[in-house]
C-alpha positions as CSV (number, residue, x, y, z in Angstrom):
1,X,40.2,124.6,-76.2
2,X,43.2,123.3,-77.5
3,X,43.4,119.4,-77.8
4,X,46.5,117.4,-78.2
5,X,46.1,113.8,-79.7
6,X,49.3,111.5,-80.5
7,X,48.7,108.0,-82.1
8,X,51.1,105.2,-83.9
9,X,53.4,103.9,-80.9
10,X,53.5,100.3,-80.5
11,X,55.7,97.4,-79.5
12,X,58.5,97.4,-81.7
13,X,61.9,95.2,-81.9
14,X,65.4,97.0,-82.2
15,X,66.4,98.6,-85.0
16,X,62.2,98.7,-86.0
17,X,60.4,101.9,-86.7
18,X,58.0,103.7,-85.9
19,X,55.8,106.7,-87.4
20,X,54.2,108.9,-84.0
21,X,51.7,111.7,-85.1
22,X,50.3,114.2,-83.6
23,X,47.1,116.1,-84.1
24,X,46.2,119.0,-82.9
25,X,43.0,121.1,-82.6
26,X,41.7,124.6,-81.3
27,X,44.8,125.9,-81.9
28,X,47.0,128.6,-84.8
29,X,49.1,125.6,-85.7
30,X,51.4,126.7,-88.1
31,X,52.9,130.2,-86.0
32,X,54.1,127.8,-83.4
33,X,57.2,125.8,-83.0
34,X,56.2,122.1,-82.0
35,X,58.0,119.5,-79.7
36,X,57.9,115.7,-79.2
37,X,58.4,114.6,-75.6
38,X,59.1,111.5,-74.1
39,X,58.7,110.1,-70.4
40,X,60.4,107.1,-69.6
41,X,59.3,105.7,-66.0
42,X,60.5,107.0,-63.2
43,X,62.2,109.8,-65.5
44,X,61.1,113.3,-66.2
45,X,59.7,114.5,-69.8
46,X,62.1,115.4,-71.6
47,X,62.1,117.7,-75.1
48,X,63.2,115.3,-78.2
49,X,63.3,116.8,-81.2
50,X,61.6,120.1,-82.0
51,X,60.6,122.2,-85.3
52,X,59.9,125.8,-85.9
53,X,57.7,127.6,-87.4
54,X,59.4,128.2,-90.6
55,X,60.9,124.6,-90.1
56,X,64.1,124.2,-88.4
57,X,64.6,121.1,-86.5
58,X,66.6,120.2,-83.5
59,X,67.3,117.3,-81.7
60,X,68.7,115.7,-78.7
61,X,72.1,114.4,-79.3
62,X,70.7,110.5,-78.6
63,X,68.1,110.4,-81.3
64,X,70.2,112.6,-83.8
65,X,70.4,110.2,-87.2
66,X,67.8,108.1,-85.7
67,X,64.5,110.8,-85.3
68,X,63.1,113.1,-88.2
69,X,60.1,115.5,-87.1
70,X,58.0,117.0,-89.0
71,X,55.1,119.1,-90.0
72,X,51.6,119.6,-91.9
73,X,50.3,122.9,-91.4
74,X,47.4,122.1,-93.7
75,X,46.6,119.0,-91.8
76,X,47.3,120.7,-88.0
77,X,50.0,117.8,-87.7
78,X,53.1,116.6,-86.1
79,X,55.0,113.8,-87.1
80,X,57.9,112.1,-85.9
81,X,59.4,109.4,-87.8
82,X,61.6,107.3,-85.5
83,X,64.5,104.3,-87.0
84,X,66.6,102.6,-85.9
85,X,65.0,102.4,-82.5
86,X,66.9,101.5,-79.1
87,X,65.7,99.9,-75.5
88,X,65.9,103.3,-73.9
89,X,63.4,104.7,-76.6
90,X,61.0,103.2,-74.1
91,X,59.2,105.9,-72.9
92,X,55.6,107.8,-73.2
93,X,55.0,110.2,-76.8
94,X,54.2,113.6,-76.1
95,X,53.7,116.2,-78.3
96,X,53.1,120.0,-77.2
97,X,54.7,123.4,-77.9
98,X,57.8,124.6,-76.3
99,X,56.6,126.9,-73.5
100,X,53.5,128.0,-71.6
101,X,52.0,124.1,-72.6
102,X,48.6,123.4,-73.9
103,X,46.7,120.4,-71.9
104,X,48.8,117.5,-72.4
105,X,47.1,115.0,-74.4
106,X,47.2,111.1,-73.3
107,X,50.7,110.3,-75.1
108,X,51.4,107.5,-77.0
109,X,53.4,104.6,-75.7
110,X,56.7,103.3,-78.0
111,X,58.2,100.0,-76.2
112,X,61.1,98.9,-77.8
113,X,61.7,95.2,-76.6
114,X,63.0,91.7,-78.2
């Protein structure tokens, strides 16, 4: 049984930071490629940044500059180091891979807000 569980969002100003990780259990960690996800409400998840395997990254064009993921394989880890934060950063933390998704854990919620 694979278990998901993100931790470190927060209430944050803009322009703050935040540090979102990701721990995973039950699972061969390091052969997968891992995502962050987001849902905003009333929106649909959406991939945010992703890493692969043997550590390329990717991001969606709104977060580029902003957003660095990254990974422990020794500690079974996601991170995802978020500056620079914006209003519509608001959203729900997910982490997962990038198809045929383990259980979703409970998310972490960012709220960026003055």
């Amino acid at each position: 049984q694979v278990h998901l569980v993100e931790s470190g969002g927060g209430l944050v100003q803009p322009g703050g930071s935040l540090r979102l990780s990701c721990a995973v259990s039950g699972s061969d960690f390091s052969i997968y490629a891992w995502g962050w996800y987001r849902q905003a409400p009333g929106k649909q998840r959406e991939l945010v940044a992703h890493i692969a395997s043997g550590g390329y990254r990717n991001y969606i064009d709104s977060v580029k500059g902003r957003f660095t993921i990254s990974r422990d394989n020794a500690e079974n880890t996601v991170y995802l180091q978020m500056n620079s934060l914006k209003y519509e950063d608001t959203a729900v933390y997910y982490c997962n891979v990038l198809s045929n998704f383990w259980p979703w854990g409970q998310g972490t919620q960012v709220t960026v807000s003055s």
